[in-house]
MARTI-234406 format. One record per residue (C-alpha): x, y, z; residue in one letter. Coordinates in Angstrom, 2 decimals. Layout:
<rs>
       X       Y       Z code
       X       Y       Z    a
...
</rs>
This chain:
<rs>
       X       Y       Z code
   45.23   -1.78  102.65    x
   44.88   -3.91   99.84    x
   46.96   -3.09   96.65    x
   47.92   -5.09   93.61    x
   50.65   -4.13   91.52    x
   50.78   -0.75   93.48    x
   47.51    0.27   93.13    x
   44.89    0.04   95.95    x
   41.81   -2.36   95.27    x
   38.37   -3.33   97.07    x
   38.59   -6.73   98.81    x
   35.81   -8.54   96.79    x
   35.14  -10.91   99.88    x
   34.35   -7.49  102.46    x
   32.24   -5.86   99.33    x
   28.48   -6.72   98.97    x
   27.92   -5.32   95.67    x
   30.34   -4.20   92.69    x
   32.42   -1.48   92.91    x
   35.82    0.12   91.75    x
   38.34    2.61   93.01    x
   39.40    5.59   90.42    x
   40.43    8.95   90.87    x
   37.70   11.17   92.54    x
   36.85   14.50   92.09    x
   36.86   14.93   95.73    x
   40.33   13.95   97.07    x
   42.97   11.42   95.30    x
   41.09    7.63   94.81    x
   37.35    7.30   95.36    x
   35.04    4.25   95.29    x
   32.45    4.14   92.69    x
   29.49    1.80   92.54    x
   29.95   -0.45   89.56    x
   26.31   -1.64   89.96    x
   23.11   -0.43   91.31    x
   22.47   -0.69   95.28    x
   19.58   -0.53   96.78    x
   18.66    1.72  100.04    x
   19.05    0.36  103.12    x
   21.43   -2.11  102.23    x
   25.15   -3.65  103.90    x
   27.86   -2.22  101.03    x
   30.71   -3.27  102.49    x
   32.95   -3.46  105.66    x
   35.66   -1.26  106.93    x
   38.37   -3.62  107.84    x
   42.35   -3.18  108.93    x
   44.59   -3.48  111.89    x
   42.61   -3.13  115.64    x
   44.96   -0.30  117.56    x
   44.67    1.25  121.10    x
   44.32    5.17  121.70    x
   47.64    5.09  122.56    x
   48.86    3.67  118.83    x
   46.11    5.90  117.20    x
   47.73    8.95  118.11    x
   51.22    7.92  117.55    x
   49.97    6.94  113.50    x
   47.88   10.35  113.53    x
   50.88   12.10  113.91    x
   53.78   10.52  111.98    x
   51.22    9.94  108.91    x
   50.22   12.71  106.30    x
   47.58   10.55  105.08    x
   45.53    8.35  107.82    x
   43.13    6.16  107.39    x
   41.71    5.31  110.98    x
   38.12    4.78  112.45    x
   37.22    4.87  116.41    x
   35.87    1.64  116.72    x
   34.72    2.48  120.49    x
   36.47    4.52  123.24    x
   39.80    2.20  123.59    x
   40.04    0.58  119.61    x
   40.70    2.52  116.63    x
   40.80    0.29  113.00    x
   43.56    1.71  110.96    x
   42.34    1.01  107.68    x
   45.81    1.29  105.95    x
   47.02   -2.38  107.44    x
   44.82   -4.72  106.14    x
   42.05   -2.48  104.71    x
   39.02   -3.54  102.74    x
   38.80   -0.76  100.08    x
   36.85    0.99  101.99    x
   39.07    3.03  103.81    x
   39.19    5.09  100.23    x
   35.27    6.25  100.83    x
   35.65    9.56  100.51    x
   33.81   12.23  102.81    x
   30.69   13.99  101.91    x
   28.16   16.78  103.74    x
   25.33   15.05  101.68    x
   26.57   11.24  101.72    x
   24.95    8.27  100.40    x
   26.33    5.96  103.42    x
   26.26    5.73  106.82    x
   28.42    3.68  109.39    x
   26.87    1.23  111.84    x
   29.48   -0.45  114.33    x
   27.71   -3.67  115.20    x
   29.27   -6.44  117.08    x
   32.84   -5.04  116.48    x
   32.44   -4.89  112.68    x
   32.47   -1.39  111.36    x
   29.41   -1.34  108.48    x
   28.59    0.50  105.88    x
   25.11    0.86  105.17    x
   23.62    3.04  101.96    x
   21.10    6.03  103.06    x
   19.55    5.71   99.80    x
   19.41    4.01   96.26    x
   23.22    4.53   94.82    x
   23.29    4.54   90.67    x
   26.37    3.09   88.97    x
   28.95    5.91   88.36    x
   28.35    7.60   91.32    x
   30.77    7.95   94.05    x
   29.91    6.17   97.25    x
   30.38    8.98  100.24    x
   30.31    9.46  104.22    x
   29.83   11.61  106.31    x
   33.58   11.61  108.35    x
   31.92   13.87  111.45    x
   35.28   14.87  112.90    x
   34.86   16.12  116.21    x
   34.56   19.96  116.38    x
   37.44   20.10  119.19    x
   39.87   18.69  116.57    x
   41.88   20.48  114.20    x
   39.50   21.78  111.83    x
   39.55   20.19  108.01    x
   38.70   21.95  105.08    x
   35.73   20.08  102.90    x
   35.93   19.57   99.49    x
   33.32   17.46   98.89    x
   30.82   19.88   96.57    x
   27.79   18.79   97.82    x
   24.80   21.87   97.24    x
   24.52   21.47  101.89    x
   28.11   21.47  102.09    x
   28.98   23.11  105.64    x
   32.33   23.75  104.58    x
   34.32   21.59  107.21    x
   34.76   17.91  107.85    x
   34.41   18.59  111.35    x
   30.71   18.56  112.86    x
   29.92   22.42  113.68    x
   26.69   21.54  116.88    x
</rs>
């Protein structure tokens, strides 16, 4: 995860356009957009240490706060060794991202035109045979959980 002087920070080399991390209304830091980005566009890559299953669910259990992404069905990226900034996205029911994992590079891509000040979100879609997670995202669709209910 990168951090300077303590605090986390966005790896300017994995971000496409400007953006900062600050406290968010949703849960502890949040990214914000710094700058206007268009729809449709790459924002920036989810990066960190490639794990097994196995590893996955040993760091899912000994950490309150995880920051891991299924890559495919053997590789997980834990986004708290090595992570771009963007493993502080928070989740939303109504996000303005979307992931796309292409060529083994985890991408975030924005659903629609994001305004500077606004909180860049995604949808987390835990699986609904996990524990379920409370959301606290606000959003007017909210379904309540992080987990997907279908």
């Amino acid at each position: 995860m990168a951090r300077q002087n303590g605090q986390p920070q966005i790896d300017e080399k994995l971000a496409c356009f400007g953006m900062r991390l600050a406290r968010s209304k949703i849960h502890r830091w949040g990214v914000f957009a710094t700058e206007f980005i268009p729809a449709r566009r790459k924002v920036i890559e989810y990066t960190g240490e490639k794990i097994s299953r196995r590893e996955t669910k040993r760091r899912a259990n000994e950490r309150e706060l995880t920051y891991l992404f299924t890559l495919d069905s053997y590789w997980t990226i834990d986004g708290a060794v090595g992570g771009s900034g963007a493993e502080y996205i928070n989740h939303s029911c109504q996000p303005n991202l979307t992931s796309r994992i292409v060529k083994g590079h985890i991408l975030y891509i924005s659903l629609r035109d994001i305004q500077p000040g606004e909180e860049l979100t995604i949808d987390y879609r835990f699986d609904k045979k996990v524990e379920r997670v409370v959301c606290r995202c606000g959003a007017p669709q909210c379904r309540g959980t992080i987990n997907v209910l279908d």
